[in-house]
N, C-alpha and C positions, 0 to 999 in steps of 0.2 A: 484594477491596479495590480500589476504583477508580484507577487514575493521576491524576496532574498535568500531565501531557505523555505524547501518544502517536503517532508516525509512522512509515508503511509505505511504503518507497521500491524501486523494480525499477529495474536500472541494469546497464548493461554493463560487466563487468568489465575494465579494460585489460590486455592483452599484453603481454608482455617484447618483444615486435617489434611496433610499431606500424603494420606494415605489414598486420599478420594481419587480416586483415575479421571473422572466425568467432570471435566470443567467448562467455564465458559469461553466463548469467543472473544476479545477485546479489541479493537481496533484503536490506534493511538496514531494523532494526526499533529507534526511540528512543522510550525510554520514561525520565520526569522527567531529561531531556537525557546520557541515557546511552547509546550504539549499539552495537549489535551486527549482525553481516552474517554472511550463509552462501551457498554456491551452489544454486542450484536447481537444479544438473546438468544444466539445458538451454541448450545453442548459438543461437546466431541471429546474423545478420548485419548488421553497424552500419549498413550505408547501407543497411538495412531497417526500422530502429528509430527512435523518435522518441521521444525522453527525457523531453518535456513533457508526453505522457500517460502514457510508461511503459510502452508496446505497442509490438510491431510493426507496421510502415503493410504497409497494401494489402491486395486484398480474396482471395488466394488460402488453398487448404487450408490450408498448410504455417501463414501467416498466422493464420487462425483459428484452429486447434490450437493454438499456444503461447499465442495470448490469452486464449482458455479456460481453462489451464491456469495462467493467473497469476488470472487470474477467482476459482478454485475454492480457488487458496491464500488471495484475501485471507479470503475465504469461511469456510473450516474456522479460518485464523487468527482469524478474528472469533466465531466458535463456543467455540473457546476459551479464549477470553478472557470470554468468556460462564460458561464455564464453572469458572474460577477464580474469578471473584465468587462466584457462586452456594455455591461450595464456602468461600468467606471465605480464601481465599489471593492472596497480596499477588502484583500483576501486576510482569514485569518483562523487559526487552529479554533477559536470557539463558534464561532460563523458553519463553520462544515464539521465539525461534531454537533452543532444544533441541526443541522440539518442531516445530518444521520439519525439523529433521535425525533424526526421531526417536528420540533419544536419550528424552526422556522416558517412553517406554513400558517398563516393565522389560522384559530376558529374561529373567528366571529363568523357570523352568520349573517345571513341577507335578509330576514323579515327586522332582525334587532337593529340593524344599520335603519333599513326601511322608515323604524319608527322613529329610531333616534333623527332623521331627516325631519318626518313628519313634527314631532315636539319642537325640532329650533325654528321652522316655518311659523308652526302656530305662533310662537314668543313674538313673532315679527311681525304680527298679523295685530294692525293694519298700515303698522310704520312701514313695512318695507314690501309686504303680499296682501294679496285683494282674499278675502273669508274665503271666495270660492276656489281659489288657486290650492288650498290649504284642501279645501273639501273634496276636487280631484284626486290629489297625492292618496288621501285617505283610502277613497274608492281602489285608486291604484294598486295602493298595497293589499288591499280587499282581496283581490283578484289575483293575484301573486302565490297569497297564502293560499288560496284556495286549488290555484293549481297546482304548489308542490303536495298539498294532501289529495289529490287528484292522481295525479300520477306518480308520485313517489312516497304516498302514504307516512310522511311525516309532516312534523311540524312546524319545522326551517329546514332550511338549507346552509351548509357551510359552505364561502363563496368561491373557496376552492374547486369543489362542484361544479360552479357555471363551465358552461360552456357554448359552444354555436348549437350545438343540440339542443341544451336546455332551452333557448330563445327560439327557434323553430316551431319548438314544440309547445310553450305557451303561443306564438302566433296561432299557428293552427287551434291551439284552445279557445282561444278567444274568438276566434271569427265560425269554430262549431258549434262547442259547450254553451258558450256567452253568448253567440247570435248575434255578437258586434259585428255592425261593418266595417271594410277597408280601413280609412280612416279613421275611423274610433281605436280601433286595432294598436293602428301605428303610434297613436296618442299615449295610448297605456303603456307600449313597449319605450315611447321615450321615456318616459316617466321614469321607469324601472332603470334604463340607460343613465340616466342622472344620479339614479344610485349605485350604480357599478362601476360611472367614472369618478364619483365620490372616496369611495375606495379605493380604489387605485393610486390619486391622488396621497390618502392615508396611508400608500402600501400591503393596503390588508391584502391584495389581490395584485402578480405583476404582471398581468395580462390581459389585454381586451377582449371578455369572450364575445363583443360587437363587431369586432376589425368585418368581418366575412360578412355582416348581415346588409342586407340591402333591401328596405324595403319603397315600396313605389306609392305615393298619395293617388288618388283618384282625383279627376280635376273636375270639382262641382259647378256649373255656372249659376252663379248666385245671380237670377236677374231684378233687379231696380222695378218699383214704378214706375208706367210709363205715363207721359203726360194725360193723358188721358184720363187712367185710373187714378192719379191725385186727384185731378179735377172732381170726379166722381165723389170719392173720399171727400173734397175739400166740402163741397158744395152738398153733402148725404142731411135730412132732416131726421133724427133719430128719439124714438119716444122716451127715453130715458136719459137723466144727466149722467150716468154710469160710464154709457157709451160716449156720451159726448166731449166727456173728458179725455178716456183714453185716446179719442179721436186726437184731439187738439194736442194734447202731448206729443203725439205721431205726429202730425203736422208738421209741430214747433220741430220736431228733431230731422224731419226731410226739410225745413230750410234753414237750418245751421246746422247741419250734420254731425252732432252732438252723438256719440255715444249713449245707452241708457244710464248707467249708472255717473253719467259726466253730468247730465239732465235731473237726475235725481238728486245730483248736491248742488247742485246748479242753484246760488245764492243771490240776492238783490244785489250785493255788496259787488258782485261779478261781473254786472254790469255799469260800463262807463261810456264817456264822453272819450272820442276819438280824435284824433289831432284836425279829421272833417268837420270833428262839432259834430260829427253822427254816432247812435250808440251803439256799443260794440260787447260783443260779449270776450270780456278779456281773463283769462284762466290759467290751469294745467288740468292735462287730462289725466283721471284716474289709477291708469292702466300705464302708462308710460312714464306720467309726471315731465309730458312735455307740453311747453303750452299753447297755447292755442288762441288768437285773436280774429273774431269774426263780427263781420259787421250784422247787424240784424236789419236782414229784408224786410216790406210792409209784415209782409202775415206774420212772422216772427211776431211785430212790435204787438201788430195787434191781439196776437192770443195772450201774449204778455199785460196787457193791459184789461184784457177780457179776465184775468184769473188776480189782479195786482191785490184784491180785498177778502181772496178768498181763505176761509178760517184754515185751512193746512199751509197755505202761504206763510198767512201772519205767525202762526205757531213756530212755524219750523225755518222762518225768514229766507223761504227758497220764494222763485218764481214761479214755479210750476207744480199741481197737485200731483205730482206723481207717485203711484200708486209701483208694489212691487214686482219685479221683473217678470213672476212666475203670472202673476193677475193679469199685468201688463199683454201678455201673450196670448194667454188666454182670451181677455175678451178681442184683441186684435180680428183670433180666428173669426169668433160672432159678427164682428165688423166686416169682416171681408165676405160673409157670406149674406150678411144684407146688402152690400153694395155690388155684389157679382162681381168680384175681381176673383176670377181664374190665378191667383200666383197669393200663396202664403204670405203673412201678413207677420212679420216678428217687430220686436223693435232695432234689430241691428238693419233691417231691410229700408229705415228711415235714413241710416247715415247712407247704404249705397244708393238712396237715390237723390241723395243732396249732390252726392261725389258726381250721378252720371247726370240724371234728368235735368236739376238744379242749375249745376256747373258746366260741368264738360259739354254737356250737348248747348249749351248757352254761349260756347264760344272763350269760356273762362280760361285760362293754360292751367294746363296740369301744377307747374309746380307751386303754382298760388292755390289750388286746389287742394297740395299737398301739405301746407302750411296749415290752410282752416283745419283740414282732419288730425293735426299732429301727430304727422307720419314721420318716421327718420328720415326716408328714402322714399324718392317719387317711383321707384318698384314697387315700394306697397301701395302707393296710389294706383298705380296702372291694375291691380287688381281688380277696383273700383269701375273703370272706367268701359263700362260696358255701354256701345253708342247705339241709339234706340234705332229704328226701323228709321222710321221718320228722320233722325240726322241723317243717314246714310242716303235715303232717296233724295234729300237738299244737296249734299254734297254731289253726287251723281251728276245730277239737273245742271250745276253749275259746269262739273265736267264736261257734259255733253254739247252745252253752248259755246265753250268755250274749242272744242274743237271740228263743230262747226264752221267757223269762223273761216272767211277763205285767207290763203295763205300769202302774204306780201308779196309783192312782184315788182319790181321795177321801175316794168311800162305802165305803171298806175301813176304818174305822173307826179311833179315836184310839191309838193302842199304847202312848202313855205313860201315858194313862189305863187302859187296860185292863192295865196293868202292875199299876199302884197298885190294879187291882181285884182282878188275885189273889194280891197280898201281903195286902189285908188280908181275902181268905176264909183263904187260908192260915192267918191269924191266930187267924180264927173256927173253923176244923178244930181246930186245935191246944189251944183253949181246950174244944170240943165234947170231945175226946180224953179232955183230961185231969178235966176234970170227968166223965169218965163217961157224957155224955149219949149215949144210943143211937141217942133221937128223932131225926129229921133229917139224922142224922148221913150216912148213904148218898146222900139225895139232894143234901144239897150238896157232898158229894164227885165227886160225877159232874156235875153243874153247874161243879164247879172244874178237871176233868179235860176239858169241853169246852172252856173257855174257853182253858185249857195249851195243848189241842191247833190253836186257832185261832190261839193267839200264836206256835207256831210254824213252823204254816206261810206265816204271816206274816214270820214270820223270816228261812227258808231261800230266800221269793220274791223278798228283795230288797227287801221294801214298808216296813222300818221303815227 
């Protein structure tokens, strides 16, 4: 917002003793007839100064240097002021006297924001964030601190500071130092992004030092059990109930593609009677607090009913004994390596193969698939939606019959009329039949048995 009045005046400060020659610099700044004045913190000497341009006279170093120096204030003051328009903020004589003193530039700092992030998360934890979302940021800022005591041998950073350097150069730490991959990488850097656009937001910082960063994910294919390896899995005899459990849990979550910890609160209560009269697991999921109504296939029912009296059931009024995420994983590995399934064994790899094996390759549409997993957007289902070998040679096969098939023509003759032709032989057989006649009888039956067999392979080509 522009002013009404604006003037920038350098002026020697006067002395409690007037005899003092060496006084200060002053700068005094009036804006719509209001003043304010600060020190410049530079000395000079009055019978060296001439008040009517506001410099020091004569042509030495000492001379030049302070004139320069009052030069480059009006300079960045005028910059400023530039830069408050631009921004639509209203200009004003304490606004650019604070900012010659710079007061306008916050201190706060980037690990105190950091934490102060981290403490309102926790407060919210488990109304509004999941523990482990909390326990990220943590790690987050872990690594943050450790890089500015890394390379800049302090203890924060004032986020003045930031810049597109600063963010380079923690990438590069972390994919050296830390030995994080790509993606791990860019996870932490967002992290830290959400606190720098946190600030900004607050004003601490009027700058994105992100604008210029670009970082690229690595596209991992996450692939599904394939029918096959379930089977294996489904059908494995295992000498302990340890594994038997984890098994059946896994199971249960490759056909309702249940999330782990969706699985783990996963209550009796949760399950109902569907408008089918079939039961349905009717919820929200976790993690999004969207919800999710799925019908339960046989094995579903039945592990459900295999675990319906078991003492962590009853105790904890879930359906399922499930055991915790990190155990969960753990014994998966043991399982996959008595069963010989070549492909890692987690529990999120239960919901991608409800998504593919379950569903999609079953012919299910994506965006009813997109529903059971309570996804916003069937883009994050199509992530899911990785089509085994085996659809793809099905699909193929059908291709390839299909253009096979010869291609219609014309002179293949009229098929509604040669319809109507051997309804009414049929007619004349039937009549020949019953009247007895013997005459003719054979050879217009094989006349009519050619003509059947033309019609239908007419049929089966695709030509009617």
């Amino acid at each position: 917002m522009l002013e009404n009045s604006y003037g920038l005046t350098f002026f020697l400060k006067s002395p409690k003793k007037k005899s003092d020659m060496i006084r200060y610099i002053y700068v005094r700044v009036t804006v719509d007839g209001i003043p304010k004045e600060t020190s410049t913190k530079r000395k000079w000497d009055a019978r060296r100064w001439d008040q009517s341009f506001e410099r020091a006279t004569g042509s030495k170093e000492d001379a030049r240097g302070i004139n320069f120096f009052l030069d480059s204030l009006v300079t960045n003051i005028s910059n400023y002021k530039t830069g408050l328009i631009n921004e639509g903020k209203t200009i004003t004589s304490l606004r650019i006297i604070d900012f010659v003193k710079g007061n306008n530039s916050s201190k706060s700092k980037l690990l105190e924001e950091f934490q102060e992030h981290n403490d309102e998360m926790f407060a919210l934890v488990p109304q509004e964030y999941a523990k482990g979302t909390h326990t990220r940021f943590v790690t987050a800022r872990s690594h943050v601190e450790e890089f500015i005591l890394f390379k800049y041998q302090k203890d924060d950073l004032e986020f003045r500071e930031l810049n597109y350097e600063f963010i380079k150069d923690y990438e590069l730490y972390l994919k050296t130092i830390r030995k994080c991959a790509n993606n791990t990488t860019l996870k932490y850097i967002s992290n830290l992004k959400k606190i720098v656009l946190r600030a900004i937001a607050k004003e601490i910082i009027p700058k994105n030092p992100f604008t210029l960063f670009k970082g690229k994910q690595t596209k991992i294919k996450k692939k599904p059990l394939t029918k096959v390896e379930l089977h294996s899995l489904e059908n494995k005899e295992f000498s302990t109930d340890r594994l038997s459990t984890i098994r059946d849990v896994f199971v249960f979550q490759c056909y309702t593609g249940l999330a782990y910890i969706d699985a783990y609160q996963l209550k009796k209560i949760d399950i109902k009677e569907g408008s089918d009269g079939k039961l349905w697991i009717m919820s929200n999921r976790q993690k999004s607090k969207s919800s999710t109504d799925i019908p339960l296939l046989p094995k579903a029912l039945e592990i459900m009913e295999k675990y319906k009296d078991h003492p962590v059931c009853i105790s904890r009024g879930s359906v399922l004994p499930v055991k915790s995420n990190q155990k969960m994983n753990e014994y998966l590995k043991e399982i996959a390596s008595l069963c010989h399934i070549n492909n890692e064994l987690n529990t999120h790899k239960a919901r991608r193969t409800f998504a593919s094996t379950i569903t999609l390759n079953n012919g299910v549409p994506i965006h009813v698939v997109k529903e059971m997993l309570g996804h916003h957007s069937v883009r994050q289902t199509e992530d899911y939606a990785i089509t085994e070998q085996e659809t793809v040679s099905r699909e193929m096969l059908e291709l390839k019959d299909r253009l096979s098939l010869p291609l219609k023509k014309k002179d293949q003759g009229d098929y509604p009329d040669l319809l109507q032709q051997l309804e009414d032989e049929l007619a004349d057989l039937k009549q020949c039949h019953t009247a007895k006649e013997k005459s003719g009888f054979e050879e217009k039956f094989a006349q009519f048995e050619n003509k059947l067999k033309r019609f239908k392979e007419g049929a089966t080509s695709g030509l009617i």
